[in-house]
VOGU-3710 file (C-alpha; in Angstrom, 3 decimals, decimal comma):
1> xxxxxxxxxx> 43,795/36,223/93,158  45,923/38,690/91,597  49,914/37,814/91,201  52,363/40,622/91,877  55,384/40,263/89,874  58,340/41,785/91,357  61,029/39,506/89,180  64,342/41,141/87,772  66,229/40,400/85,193  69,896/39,936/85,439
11> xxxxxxxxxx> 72,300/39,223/82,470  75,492/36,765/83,282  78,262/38,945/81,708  80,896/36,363/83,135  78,981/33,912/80,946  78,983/36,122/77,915  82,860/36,538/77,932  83,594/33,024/77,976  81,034/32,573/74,929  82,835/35,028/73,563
21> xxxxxxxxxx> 86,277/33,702/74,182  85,358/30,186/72,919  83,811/31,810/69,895  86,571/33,895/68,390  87,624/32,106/64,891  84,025/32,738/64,381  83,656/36,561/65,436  86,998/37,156/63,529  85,912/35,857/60,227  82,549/38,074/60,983
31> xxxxxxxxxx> 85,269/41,304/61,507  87,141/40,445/58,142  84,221/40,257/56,479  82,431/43,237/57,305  86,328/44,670/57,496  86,198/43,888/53,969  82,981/44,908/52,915  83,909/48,538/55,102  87,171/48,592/52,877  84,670/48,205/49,483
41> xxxxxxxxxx> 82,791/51,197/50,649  85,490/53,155/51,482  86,914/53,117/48,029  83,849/53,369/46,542  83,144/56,555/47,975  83,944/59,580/45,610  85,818/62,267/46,789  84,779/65,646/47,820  86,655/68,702/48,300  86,131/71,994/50,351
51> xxxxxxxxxx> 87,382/75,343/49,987  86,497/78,253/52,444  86,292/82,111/51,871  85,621/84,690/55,030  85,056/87,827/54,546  83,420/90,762/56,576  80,952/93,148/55,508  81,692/96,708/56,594  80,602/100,430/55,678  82,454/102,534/52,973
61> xxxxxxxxxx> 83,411/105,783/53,634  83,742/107,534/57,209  82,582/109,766/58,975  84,244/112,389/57,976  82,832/111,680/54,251  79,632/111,654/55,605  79,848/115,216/57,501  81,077/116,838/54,860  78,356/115,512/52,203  75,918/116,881/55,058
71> xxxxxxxxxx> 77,548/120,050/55,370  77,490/120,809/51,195  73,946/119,430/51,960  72,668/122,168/54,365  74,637/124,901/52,214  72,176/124,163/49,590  68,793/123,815/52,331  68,748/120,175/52,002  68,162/117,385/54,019  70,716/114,122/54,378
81> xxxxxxxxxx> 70,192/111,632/56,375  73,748/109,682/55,871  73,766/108,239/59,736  70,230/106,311/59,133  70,500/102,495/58,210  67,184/100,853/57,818  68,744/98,162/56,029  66,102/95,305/55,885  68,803/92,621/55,000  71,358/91,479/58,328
91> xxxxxxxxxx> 74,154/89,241/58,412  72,030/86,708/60,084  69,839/86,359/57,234  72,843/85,572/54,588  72,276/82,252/55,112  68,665/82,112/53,955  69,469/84,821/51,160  71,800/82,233/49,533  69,126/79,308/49,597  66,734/81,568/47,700
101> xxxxxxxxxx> 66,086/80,494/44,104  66,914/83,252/42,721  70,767/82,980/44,051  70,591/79,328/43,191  69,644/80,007/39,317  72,308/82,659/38,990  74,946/80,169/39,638  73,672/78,060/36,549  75,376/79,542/33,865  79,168/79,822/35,622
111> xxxxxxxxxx> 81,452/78,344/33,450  83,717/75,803/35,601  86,668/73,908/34,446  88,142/70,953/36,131  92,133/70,454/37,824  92,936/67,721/34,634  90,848/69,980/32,293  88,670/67,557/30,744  85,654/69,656/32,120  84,641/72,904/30,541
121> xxxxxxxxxx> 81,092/73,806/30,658  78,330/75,258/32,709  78,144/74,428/36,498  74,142/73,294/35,821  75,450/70,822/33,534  78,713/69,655/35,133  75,923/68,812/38,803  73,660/67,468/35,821  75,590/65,373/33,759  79,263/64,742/35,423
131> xxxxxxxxxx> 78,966/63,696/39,400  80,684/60,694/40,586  78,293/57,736/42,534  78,793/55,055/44,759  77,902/51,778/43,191  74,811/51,881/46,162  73,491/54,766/44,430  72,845/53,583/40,908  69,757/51,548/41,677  68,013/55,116/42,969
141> xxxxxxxxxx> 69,533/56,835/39,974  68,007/54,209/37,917  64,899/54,457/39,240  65,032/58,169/38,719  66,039/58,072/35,318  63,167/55,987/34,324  60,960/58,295/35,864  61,816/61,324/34,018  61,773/59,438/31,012  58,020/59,325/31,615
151> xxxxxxxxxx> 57,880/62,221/32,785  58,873/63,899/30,191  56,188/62,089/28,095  53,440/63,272/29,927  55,262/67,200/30,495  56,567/67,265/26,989  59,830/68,705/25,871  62,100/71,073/27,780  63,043/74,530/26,458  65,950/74,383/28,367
161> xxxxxxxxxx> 65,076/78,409/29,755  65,095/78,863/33,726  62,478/80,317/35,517  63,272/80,887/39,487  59,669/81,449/39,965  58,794/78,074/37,653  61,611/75,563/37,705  62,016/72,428/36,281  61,929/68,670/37,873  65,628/68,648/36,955
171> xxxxxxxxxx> 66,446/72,377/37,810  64,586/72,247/40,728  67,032/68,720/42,003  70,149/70,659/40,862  69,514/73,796/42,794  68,822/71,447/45,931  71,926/70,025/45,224  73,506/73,380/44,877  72,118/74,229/48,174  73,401/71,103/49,960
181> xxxxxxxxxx> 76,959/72,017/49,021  76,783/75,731/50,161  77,358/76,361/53,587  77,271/79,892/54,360  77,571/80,720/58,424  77,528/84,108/60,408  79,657/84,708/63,559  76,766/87,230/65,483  79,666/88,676/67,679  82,305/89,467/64,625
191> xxxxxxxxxx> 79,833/89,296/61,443  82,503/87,572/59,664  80,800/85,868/56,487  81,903/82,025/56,259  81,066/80,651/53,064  82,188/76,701/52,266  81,995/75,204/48,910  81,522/71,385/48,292  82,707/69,615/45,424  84,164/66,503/43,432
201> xxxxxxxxxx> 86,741/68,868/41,847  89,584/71,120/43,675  89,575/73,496/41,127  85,664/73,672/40,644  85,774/73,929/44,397  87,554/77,155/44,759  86,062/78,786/41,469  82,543/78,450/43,110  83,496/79,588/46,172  84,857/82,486/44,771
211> xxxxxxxxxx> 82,121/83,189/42,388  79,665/82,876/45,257  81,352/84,977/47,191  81,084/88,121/44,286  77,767/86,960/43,847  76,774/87,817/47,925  78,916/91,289/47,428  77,089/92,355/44,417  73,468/91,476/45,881  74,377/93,528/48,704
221> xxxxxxxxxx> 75,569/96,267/47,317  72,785/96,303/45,048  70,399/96,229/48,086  71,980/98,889/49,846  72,445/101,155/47,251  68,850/100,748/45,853  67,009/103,667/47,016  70,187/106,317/46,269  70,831/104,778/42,923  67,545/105,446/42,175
231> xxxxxxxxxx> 67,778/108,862/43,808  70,565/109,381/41,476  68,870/108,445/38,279  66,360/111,031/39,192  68,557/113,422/39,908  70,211/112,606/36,232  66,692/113,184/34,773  65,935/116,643/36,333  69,320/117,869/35,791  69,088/116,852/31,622
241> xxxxxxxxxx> 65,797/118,698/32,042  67,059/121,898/34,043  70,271/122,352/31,459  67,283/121,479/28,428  65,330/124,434/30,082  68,216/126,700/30,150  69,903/126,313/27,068  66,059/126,926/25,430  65,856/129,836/27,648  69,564/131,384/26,752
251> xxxxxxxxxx> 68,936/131,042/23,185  65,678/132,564/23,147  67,097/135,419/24,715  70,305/136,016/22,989  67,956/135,373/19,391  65,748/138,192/20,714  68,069/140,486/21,658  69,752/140,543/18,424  66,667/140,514/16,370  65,686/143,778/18,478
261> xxxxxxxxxx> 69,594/145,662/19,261  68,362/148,813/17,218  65,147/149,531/18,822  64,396/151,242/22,105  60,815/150,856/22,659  59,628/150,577/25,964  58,053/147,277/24,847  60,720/145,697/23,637  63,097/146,253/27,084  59,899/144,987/28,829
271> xxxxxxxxxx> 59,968/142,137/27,023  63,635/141,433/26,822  63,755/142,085/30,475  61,339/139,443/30,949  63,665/136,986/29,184  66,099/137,667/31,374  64,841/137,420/34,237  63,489/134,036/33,081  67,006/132,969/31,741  68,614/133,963/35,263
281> xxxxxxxxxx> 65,578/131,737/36,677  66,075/128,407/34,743  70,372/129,002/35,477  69,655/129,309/39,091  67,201/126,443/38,421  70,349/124,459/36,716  73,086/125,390/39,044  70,732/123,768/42,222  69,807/120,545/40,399  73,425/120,096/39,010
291> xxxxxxxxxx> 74,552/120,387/42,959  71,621/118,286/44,425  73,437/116,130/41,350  76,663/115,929/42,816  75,361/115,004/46,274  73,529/112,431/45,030  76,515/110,837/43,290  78,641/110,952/46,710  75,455/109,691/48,293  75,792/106,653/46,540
301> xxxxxxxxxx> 78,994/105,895/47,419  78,439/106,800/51,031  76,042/104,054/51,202  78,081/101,862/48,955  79,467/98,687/51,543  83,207/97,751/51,351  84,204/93,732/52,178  87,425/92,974/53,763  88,243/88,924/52,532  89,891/87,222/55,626
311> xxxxxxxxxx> 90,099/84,584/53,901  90,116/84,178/49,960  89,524/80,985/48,018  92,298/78,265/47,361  92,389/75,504/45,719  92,398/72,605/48,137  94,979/70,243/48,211  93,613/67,350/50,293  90,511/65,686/49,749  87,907/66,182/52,701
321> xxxxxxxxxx> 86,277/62,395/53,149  86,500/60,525/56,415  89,403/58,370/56,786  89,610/55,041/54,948  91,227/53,476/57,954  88,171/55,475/60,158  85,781/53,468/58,323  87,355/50,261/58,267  87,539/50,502/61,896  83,933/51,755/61,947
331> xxxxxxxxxx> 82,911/48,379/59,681  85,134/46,379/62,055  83,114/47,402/65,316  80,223/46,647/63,389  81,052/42,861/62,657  81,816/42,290/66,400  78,785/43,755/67,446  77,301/41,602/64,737  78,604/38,349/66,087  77,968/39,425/69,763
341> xxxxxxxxxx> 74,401/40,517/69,318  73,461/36,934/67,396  76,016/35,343/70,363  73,583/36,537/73,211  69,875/35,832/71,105  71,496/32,166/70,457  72,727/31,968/74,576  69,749/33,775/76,102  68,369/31,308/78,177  72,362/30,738/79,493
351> xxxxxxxxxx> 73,267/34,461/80,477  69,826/35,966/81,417  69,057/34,155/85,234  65,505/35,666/86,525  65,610/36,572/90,737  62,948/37,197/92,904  59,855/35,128/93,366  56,290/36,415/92,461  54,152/37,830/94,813  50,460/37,152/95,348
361> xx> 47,657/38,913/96,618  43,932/38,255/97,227
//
């Protein structure tokens, strides 16, 4: 025989309240105690600051700039493609540009000073060597301490030089720290650039923001004007080479002529001839590359970005931690769900009453 159990389960809230209700001196010392303890915890807390900067990216120059470098461009039979912009690197992708280790590590060696001014060093060593902890966190620091200590043992001394591609134990934690107070956001409709800055210190707060925020503008520009600053330095070569060519070419000519102003052969007209024509031929040569030279200067420009800052960095006034009386009132709830949860496991045979009767089969 098989039983069938159809039995529910139904909890005597009725009951529960007037547990409850006897049991109140009790569940109020629970709530001043963990009301205390929330208070502790509170305080203990350190204080953070945030600053914000927004700023959105645009394109320099118009297009009218751009029509006329095309039109100089065609005078000259060449070919500008101003309107084309394979850029590789979108807005989108900010956020995972600034996580990179190589835009970590170049915020190392920022200098930072503190609001009292009793900070004044590097921002590696003020996130090695200066950040506030709760008193729950030294046990983990501890532990982490005496780690590296044997660590070190086994890796041997650091030379203190940073390597993005091979970083330390320690670099490597700071730069994941660096990481965890950068927030960097994208609106996909506007492209507006929302960068947020975490810190223990106003002041620090609003210097890194700021320095983060050059630090985005010049990697961009830097991408985008990549291939036409290179284009440019080309250009600079050939046209030091051209006016080389020339100058050879001019003086070779004006040395012959005067070495040869009395004579009339046939020969020598041939052959002065010929050095003029080659002369003319390196000028022409000159006057094309010195052009191309000029277009590749505004070319650079063209594809130079401009930001607008919506919003520039400030130092922050208010500290940005939860409310003190927020977690007090958090720790509070917690006590009386304390008390009620050990309430109902003491009382569970009073408030939980079993209906239905078991069904059998055969």
């Amino acid at each position: 025989m098989e039983e069938n159990k159809s039995q529910k389960f139904e909890i005597d809230y009725f009951r529960l309240l007037k547990i409850l209700k006897a049991d109140k001196r009790k569940t109020m010392i629970y709530c001043i105690a963990f009301g205390i303890f929330g208070i502790i915890v509170a305080f203990s807390i350190p204080r953070i600051y945030k600053t914000t900067v927004m700023l959105a990216p645009e394109s320099s120059g118009g297009s009218s700039l751009t029509s006329n470098i095309s039109s100089l461009a065609s005078m000259v039979g060449m070919d500008m493609n101003f309107g084309d912009n394979n850029d590789a690197i979108y807005p989108e992708i900010y956020p995972d540009l600034m996580k990179s280790a190589d835009f970590t590590v170049s915020l190392f060696p920022i200098n930072v000073k503190s609001k009292d001014g009793k900070i004044n060093m590097s921002y590696y060593d003020y996130l090695f060597s200066k950040q506030k902890m709760a008193w729950w966190d030294y046990p983990r620091a501890w532990i982490a301490k005496l780690k590296k200590h044997f660590r070190k043992k086994e890796e041997g001394a650091d030379d203190g030089k940073i390597n993005p591609f091979m970083l330390t134990r320690d670099q490597y934690d700071v730069a994941k720290y660096i990481n965890g107070n950068i927030d960097c956001t994208v609106d996909k409709k506007t492209s507006v650039i929302t960068i947020v800055v975490t810190d223990q210190d106003p002041l620090i707060s609003a210097s890194m923001a700021d320095s983060v925020k050059d630090r985005l503008q010049v990697f961009i520009t830097n991408y985008r004007t990549n291939k036409a600053r290179n284009d440019l330095a080309y250009m600079e070569k050939l046209f030091d080479e051209a006016k080389a060519q020339y100058v050879k070419a001019r003086q070779k000519y004006a040395s012959f002529s005067d070495a040869n102003s009395d004579l009339i052969l046939e020969s020598v007209r041939s052959a002065q001839e010929d050095l003029e024509n080659d002369m003319q031929l390196k000028y022409n040569i000159y006057t094309q590359v010195a052009e191309q030279l000029q277009l590749a200067k505004a070319k650079v420009q063209e594809k130079t970005p401009a930001f607008t800052v919506v919003q520039s960095a400030s130092v922050p006034v208010k500290h940005s931690n939860k409310p003190k009386i927020l977690i007090l009132a958090l720790f509070l709830f917690l006590g009386w769900l304390f008390r009620v949860c050990m309430l109902a496991y003491k009382h569970r045979k009073e408030l939980v009453h079993i209906t239905g009767e078991p069904q059998t089969a055969e």
